[in-house]
C-alpha positions as CSV (number, residue, x, y, z in Angstrom):
1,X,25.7,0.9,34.6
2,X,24.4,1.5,30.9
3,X,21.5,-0.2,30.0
4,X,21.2,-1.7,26.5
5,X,18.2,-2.1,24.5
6,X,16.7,-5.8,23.4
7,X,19.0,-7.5,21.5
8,X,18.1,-10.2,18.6
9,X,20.6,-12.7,16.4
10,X,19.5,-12.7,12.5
11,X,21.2,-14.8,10.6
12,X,22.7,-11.7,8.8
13,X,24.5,-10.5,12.4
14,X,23.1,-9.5,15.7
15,X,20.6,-6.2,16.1
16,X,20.2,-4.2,19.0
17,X,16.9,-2.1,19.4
18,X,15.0,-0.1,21.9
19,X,11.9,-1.3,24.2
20,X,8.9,0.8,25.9
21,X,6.3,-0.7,27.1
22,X,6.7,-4.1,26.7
23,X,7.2,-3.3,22.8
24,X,10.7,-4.1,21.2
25,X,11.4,-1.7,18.1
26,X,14.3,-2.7,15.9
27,X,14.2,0.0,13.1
28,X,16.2,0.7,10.1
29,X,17.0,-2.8,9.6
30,X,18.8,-4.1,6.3
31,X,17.1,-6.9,3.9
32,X,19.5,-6.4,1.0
33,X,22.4,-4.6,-0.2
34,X,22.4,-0.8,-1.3
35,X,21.2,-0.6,-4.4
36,X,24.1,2.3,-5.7
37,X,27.2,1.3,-8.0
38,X,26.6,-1.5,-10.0
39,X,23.9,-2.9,-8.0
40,X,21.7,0.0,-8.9
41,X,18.7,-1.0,-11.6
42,X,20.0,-4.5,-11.2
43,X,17.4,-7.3,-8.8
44,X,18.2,-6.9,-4.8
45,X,21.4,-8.8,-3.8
46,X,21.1,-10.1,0.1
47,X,22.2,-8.1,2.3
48,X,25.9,-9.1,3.8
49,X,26.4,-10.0,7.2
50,X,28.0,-8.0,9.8
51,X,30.4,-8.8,12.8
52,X,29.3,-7.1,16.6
53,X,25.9,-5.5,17.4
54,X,24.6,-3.4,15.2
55,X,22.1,-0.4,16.5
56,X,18.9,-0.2,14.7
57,X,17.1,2.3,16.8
58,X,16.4,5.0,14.3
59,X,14.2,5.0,10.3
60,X,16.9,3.8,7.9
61,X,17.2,5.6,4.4
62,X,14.0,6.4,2.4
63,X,14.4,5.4,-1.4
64,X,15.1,8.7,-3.4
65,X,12.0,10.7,-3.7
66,X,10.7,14.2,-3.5
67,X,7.8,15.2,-1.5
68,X,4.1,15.7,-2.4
69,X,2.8,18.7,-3.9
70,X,1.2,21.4,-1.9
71,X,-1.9,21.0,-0.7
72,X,-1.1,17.4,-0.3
73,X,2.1,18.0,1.6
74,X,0.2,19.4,4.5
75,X,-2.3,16.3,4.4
76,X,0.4,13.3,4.1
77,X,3.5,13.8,6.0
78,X,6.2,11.6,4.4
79,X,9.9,11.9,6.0
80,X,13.1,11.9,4.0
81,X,15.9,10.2,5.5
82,X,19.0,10.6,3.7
83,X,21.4,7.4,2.7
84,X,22.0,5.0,0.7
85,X,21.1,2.0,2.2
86,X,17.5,2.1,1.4
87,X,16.2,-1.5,1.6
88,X,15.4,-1.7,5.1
89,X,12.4,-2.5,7.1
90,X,11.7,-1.9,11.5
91,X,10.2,-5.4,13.0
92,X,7.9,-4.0,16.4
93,X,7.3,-6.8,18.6
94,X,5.9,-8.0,21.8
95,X,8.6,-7.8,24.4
96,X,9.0,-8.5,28.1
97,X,11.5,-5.5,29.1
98,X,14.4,-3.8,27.9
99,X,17.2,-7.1,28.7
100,X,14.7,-10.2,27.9
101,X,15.2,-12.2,25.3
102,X,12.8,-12.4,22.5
103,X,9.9,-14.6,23.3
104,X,9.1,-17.9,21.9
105,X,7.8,-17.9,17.9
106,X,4.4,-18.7,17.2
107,X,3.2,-15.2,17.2
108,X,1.2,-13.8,14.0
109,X,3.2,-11.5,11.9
110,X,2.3,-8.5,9.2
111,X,4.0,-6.9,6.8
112,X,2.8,-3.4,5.8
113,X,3.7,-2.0,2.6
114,X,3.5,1.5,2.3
115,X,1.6,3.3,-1.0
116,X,2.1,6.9,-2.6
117,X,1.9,6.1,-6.2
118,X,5.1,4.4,-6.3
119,X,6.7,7.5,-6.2
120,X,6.2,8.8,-2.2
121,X,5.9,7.3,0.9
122,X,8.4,5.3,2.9
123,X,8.4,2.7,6.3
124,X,9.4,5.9,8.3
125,X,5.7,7.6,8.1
126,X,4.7,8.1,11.6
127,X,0.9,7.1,10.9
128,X,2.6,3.5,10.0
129,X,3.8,2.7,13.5
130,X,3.7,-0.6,14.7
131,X,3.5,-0.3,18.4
132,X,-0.3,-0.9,18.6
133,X,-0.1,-4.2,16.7
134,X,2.8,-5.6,18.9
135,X,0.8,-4.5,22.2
136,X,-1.8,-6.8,20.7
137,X,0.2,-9.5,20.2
138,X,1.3,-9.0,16.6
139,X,4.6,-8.7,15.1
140,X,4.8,-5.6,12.7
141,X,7.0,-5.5,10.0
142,X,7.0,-2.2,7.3
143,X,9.1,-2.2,4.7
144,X,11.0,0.5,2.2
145,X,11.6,-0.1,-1.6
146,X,12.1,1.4,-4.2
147,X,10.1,4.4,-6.2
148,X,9.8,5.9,-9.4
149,X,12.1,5.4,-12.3
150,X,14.2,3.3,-9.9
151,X,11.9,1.0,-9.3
152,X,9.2,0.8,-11.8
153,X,11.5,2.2,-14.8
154,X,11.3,0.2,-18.2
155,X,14.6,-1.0,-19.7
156,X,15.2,-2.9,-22.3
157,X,19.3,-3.7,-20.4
158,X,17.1,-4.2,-16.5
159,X,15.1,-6.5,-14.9
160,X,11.3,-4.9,-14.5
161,X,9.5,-4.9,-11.1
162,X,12.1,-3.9,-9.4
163,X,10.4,-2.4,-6.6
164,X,8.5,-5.5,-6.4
165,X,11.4,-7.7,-6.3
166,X,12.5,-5.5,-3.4
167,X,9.1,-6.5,-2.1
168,X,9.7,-10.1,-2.1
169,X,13.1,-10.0,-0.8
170,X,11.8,-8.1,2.1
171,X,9.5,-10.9,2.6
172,X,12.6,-13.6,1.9
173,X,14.1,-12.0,4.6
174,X,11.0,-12.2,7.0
175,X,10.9,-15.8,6.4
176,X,13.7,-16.7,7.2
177,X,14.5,-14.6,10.2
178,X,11.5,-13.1,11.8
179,X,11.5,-16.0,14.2
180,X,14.1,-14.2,16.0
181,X,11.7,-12.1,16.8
182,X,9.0,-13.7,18.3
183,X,6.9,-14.0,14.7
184,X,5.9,-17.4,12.7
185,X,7.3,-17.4,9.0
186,X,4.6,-19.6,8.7
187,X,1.7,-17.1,9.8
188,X,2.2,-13.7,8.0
189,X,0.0,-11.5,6.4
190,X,1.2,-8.6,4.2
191,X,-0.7,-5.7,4.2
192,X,-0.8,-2.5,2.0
193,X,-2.9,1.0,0.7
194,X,-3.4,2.1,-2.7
195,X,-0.1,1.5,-4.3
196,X,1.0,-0.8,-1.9
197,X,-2.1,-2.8,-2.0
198,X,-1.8,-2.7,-6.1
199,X,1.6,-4.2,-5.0
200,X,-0.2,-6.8,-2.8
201,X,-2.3,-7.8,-5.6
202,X,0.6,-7.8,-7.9
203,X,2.6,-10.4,-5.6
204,X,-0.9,-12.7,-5.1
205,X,-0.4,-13.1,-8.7
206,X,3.5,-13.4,-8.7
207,X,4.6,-17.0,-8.6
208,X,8.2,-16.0,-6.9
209,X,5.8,-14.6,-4.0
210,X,4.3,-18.3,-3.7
211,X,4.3,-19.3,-0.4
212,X,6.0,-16.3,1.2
213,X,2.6,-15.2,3.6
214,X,-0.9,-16.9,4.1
215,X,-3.1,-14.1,4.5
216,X,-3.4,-10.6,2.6
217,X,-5.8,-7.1,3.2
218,X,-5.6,-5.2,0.1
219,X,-7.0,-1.2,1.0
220,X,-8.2,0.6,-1.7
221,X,-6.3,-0.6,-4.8
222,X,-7.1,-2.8,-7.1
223,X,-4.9,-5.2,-9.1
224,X,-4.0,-3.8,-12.2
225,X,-0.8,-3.6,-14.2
226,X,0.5,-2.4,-17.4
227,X,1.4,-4.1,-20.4
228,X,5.2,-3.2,-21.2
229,X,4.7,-1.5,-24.1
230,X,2.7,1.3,-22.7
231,X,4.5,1.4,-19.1
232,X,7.9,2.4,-21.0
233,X,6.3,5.4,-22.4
234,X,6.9,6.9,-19.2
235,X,10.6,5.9,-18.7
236,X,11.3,7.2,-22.3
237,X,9.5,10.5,-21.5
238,X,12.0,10.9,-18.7
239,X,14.8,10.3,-20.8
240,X,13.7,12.6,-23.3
241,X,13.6,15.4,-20.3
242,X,17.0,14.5,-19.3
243,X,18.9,14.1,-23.3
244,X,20.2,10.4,-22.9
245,X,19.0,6.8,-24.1
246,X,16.1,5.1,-21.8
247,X,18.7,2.6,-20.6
248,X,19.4,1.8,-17.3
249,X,23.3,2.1,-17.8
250,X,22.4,5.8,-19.0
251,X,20.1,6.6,-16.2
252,X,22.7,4.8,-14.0
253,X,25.1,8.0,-14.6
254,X,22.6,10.7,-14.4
255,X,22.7,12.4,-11.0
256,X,20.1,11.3,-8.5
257,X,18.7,15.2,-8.1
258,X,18.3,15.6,-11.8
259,X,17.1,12.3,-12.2
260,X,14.0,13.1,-9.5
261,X,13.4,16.2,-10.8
262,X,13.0,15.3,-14.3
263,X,10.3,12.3,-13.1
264,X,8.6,14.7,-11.3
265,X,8.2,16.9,-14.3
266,X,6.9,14.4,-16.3
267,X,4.7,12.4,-13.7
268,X,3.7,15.7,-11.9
269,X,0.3,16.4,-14.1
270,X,-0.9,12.7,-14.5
271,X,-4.3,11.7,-12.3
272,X,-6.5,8.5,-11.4
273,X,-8.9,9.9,-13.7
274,X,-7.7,11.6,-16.7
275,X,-4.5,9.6,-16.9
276,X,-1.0,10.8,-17.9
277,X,2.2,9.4,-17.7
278,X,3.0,7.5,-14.1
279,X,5.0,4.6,-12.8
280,X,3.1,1.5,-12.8
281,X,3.5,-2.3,-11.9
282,X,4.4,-3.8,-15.7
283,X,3.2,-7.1,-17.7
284,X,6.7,-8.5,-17.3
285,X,6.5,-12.2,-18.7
286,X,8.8,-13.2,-15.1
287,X,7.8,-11.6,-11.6
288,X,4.3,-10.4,-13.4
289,X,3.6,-12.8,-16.0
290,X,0.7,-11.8,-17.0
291,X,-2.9,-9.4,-15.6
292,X,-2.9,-9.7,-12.0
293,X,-6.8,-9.0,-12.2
294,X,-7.1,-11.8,-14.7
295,X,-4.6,-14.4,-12.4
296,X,-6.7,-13.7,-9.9
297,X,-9.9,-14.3,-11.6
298,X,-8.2,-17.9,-13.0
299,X,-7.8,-19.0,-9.4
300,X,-4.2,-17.2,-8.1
301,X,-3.4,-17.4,-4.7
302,X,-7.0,-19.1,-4.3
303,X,-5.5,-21.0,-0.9
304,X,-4.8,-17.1,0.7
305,X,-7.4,-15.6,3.2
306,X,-8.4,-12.1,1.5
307,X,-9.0,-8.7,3.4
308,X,-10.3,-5.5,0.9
309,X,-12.1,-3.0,0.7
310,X,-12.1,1.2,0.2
311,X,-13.5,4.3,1.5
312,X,-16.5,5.6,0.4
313,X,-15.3,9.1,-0.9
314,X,-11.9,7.9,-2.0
315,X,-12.0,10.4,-4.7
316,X,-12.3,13.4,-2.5
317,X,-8.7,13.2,-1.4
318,X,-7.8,13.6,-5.2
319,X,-10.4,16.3,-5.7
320,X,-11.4,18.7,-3.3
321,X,-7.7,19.8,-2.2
322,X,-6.9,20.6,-6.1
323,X,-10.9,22.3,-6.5
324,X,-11.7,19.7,-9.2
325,X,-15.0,19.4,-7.6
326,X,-15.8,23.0,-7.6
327,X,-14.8,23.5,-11.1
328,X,-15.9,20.6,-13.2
329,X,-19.3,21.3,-14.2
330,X,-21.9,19.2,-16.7
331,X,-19.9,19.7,-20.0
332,X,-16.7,18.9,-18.6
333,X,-18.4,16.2,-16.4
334,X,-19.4,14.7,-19.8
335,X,-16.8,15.0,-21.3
336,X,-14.3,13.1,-18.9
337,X,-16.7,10.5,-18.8
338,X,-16.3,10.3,-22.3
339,X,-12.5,10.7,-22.1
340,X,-12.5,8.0,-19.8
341,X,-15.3,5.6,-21.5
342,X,-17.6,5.4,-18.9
343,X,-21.1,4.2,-20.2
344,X,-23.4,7.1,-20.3
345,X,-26.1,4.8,-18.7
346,X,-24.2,4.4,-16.0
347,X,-23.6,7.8,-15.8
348,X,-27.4,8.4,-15.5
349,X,-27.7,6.3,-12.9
350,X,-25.0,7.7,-10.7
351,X,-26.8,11.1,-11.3
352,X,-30.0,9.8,-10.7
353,X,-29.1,8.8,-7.3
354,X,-27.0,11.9,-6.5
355,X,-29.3,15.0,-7.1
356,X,-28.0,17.1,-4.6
357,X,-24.3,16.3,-5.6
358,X,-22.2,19.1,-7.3
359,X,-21.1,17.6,-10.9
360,X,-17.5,16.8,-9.8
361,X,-18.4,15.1,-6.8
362,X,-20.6,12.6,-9.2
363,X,-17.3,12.6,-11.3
364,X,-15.6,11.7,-8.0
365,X,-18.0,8.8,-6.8
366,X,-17.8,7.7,-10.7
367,X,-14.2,7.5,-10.5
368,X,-13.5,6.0,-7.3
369,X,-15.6,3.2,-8.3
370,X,-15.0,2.4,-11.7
371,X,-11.1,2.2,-10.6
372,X,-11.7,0.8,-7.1
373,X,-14.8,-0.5,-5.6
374,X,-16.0,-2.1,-8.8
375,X,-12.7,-4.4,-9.5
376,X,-12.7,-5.8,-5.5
377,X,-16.4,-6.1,-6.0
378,X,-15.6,-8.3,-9.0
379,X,-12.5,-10.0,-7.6
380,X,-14.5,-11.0,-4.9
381,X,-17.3,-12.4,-6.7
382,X,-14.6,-14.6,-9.0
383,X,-12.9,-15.9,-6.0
384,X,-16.4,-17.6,-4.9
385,X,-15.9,-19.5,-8.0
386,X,-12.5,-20.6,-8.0
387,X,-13.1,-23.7,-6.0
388,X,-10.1,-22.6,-3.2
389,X,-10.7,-23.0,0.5
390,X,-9.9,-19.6,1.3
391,X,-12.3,-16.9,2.7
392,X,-12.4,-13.3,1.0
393,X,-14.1,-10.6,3.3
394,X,-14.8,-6.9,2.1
395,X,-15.4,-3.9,3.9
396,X,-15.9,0.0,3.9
397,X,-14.6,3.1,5.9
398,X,-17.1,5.5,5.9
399,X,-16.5,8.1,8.3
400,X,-16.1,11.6,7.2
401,X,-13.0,13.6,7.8
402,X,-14.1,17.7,9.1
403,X,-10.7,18.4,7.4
404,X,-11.1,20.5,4.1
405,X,-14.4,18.7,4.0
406,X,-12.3,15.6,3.0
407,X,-15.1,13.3,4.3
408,X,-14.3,9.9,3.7
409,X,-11.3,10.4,1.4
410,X,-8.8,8.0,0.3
411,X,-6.0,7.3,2.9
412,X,-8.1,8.3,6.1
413,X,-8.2,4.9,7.2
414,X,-4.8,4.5,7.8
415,X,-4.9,5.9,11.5
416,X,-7.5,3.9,12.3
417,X,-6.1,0.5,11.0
418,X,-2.9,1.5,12.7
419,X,-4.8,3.0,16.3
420,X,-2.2,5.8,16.0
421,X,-5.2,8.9,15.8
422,X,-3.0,10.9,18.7
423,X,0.3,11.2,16.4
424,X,0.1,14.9,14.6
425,X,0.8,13.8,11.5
426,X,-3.0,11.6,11.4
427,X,-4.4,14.3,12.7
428,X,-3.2,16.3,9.4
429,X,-6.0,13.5,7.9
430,X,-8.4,13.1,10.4
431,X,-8.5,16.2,12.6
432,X,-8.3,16.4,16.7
433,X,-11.8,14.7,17.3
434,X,-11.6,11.0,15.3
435,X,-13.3,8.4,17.3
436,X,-10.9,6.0,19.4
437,X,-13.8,3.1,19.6
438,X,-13.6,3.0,15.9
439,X,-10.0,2.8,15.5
440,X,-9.9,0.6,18.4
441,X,-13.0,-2.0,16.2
442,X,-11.1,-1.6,12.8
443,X,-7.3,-1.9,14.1
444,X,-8.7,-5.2,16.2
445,X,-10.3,-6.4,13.0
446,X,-6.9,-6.2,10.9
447,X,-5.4,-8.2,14.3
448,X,-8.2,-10.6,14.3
449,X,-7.8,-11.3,10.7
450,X,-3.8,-11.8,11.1
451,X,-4.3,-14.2,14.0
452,X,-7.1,-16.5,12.7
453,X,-8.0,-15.6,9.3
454,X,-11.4,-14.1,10.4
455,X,-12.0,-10.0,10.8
456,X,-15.2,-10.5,12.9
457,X,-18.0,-10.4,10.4
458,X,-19.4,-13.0,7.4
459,X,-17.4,-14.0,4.7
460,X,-18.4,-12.6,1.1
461,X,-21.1,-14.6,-0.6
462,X,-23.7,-13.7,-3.2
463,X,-25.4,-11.4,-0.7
464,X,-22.3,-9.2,-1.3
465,X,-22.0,-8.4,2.7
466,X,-19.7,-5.3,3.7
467,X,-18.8,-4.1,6.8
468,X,-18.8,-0.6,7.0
469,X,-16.4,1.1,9.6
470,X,-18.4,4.5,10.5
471,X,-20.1,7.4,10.3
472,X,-21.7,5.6,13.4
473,X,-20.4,2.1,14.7
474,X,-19.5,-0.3,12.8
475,X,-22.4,-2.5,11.1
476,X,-22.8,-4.9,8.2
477,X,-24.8,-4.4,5.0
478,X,-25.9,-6.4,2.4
479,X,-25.4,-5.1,-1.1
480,X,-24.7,-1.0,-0.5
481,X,-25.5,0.9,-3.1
482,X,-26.2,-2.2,-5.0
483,X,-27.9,0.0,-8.2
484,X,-24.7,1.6,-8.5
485,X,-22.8,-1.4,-8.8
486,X,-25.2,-3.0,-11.1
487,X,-25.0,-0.1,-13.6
488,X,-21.7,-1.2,-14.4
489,X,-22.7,-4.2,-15.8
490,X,-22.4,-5.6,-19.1
């Protein structure tokens, strides 16, 4: 007799998955049509139904990309699976055996998007999977969409966003089916690192995300977006590369290889710090209509509970690998400060409190908080003043990676969040020896904030508490490194 997986009905057409356990997976699962032929640079189209069972037991497509750069390779695995069917997501969820039917609704639900600078990454990342929140009772949903010029491009004949739009039509399609697998369209929280936690801030201030999930964590990025203007500076550097118009009905007929190649050529030598062209979320009058930072200061999204927070040596990740901290010394220090117009008595102050900190690394700490810490810090302090009923909670990860003396560098936190520290590819990150009982405190943090809207420590008020997630166990303080912040003041 052959046994069959667990089997679900979507609206869309019946899935069939696999179970271990007593966690269902239901991978490679489509929430809109391909996006080649004429649907390609055009808004996501719902996906058609199908007739039968269809198998969804292995990663669908990744969007096109190519891989990270050595060193970085080494230290973020990030899987290409070829197709074209590329908006899909996997749904893990709690299950009673290989033949039961899924269980009731009711059950929380998150929706992890994925970051990599809107130009890596995918759903299919092994750190990202979802088995540890279903064993806790949650169901986990990750998500592809796409990167680069194909998503974040800037035509004057395409809709902008589009990566976003894939975004919310992943979450369209959670609503309205992910009671089939256990989860409550009315309890979900979405969920996302550095570009997919700009993304999250992006769709807090998107009114056609209104609605579409209750709570949000938002892990080292900050909301920011470009106005249109500047973010088509990129596109029309690409088309320059390649000799035809930046229009998406030229790009459309440019080959896919030549078409990645080209944006990685002209993306390849931007950074956090000293700028350069890169894809970014755009000012676009409809799905963006105007500064995320500044909807959110206004009062956006004020009735959503609000997980964020960052690293403490996010910078380091950018840095060390590349030997920017070895080779920036006072007069270049100075000078990328100045580049970059940070106030030089701010500056002092950083230094002040650093003395036994190489010049780069002071660059670093300058860097990660003038684009990170320092927005949340200030997000956080408007949404006390917004008169909404919803909490905002930040926090820090703070233990230090022995890998490549990454300490605690951006994207380390990942494992943790996800209690997947025994899969190879976080030990790249974290190395062989990463605590379990603080994975085990942070991953049942992000649960306990999905199920009730509380992570297990005091909401943010003026006396700015943080938890901080290592080195050591997990405690709250008041205000760190409060002169540092203050420097930054007006």
């Amino acid at each position: 007799m052959v046994e069959h997986g667990p089997e679900v009905l979507t609206r869309y057409g019946a899935l069939r998955g696999s179970a271990k356990d007593g966690v269902a997976a239901f991978l490679g699962v489509p929430y809109a049509r391909a996006p080649v032929g004429p649907l390609r640079f055009r808004t996501p189209e719902p996906v058609e139904p199908w007739d039968g069972v269809r198998e969804a037991t292995a990663f669908g497509p990744t969007a096109p990309k190519r891989p990270y750069a050595a060193p970085l390779d080494a230290l973020l695995p990030d899987p290409d699976v070829a197709g074209d069917d590329c908006l899909n997501l996997n749904v893990w969820a709690p299950w009673g055996g290989p033949d039961s039917a899924a269980p009731d609704g009711g059950r929380p639900v998150m929706v992890w998007i994925h970051g990599g600078s809107l130009v890596h990454g995918s759903s299919a990342v092994p750190v990202y999977d979802g088995t540890a929140f279903a064993r806790d009772g949650v169901v986990l949903v990750s998500v592809n969409y796409r990167l680069g010029i194909e998503g974040f491009g800037v035509f004057p004949d395409a809709p902008g966003n589009l990566g976003l739009l894939d975004q919310i039509a992943a979450l369209t399609w959670v609503r309205d089916s992910i009671a089939a697998f256990g989860g409550d369209p009315e309890r979900v929280t979405v969920f996302g690192e550095s570009a997919g936690a700009i993304s999250i801030a992006a769709l807090l201030a998107s009114p056609l995300a209104k609605g579409l999930f209750r709570r949000a964590v938002v892990q080292s990025g900050a909301p920011i977006a470009q106005p249109l203007d500047r973010a088509r500076r990129t596109t029309e550097a690409v088309a320059a590369r390649l000799k035809v118009p930046a229009t998406a009905e030229a790009f459309a007929r440019v080959d896919r290889d030549r078409l990645l190649a080209a944006q990685t050529e002209v993306t390849g030598k931007g950074s956090p710090l000293t700028g350069g062209h890169s894809f970014q979320i755009v000012v676009d009058g409809e799905v963006v209509p105007r500064d995320p930072a500044e909807a959110l200061a206004d009062g956006a999204s004020a009735e959503v509970d609000l997980l964020m927070g960052t690293t403490t040596e996010e910078y380091r990740l950018w840095f060390v690998p590349s030997g920017t901290t070895e080779r920036v010394g006072p007069l270049v220090q100075r000078l990328l400060l100045w580049r970059t117009k940070v106030p030089s008595r701010t500056a002092r102050v950083y230094r002040a409190g650093r003395p036994q900190e190489k010049p780069g690394e002071v660059l670093g700490a300058l860097a990660t908080d003038k684009l990170l810490r320092i927005p949340l810090n200030a997000l956080a302090d408007a949404r006390l003043n917004t008169g909404g009923t919803a909490a905002t909670y930040m926090y820090e990860f703070g233990w230090p990676s022995p890998v490549l003396d990454l300490r605690a560098c951006h994207a380390l936190e990942l494992g943790f969040v996800f209690d997947t520290l025994d899969m190879p590819e976080t030990r790249a990150l974290t190395g062989p020896d990463a605590p379990r009982d603080l994975a085990a405190a942070m991953h049942a943090a992000w649960v306990s904030f999905a199920v009730t809207g509380d992570p297990g420590w005091r909401r943010w008020d003026p006396s700015r508490p943080v938890m901080t997630f290592g080195p050591g166990l997990p405690s709250l303080v008041e205000a760190p490194r409060e002169a540092e912040r203050r420097a930054w003041d007006a």
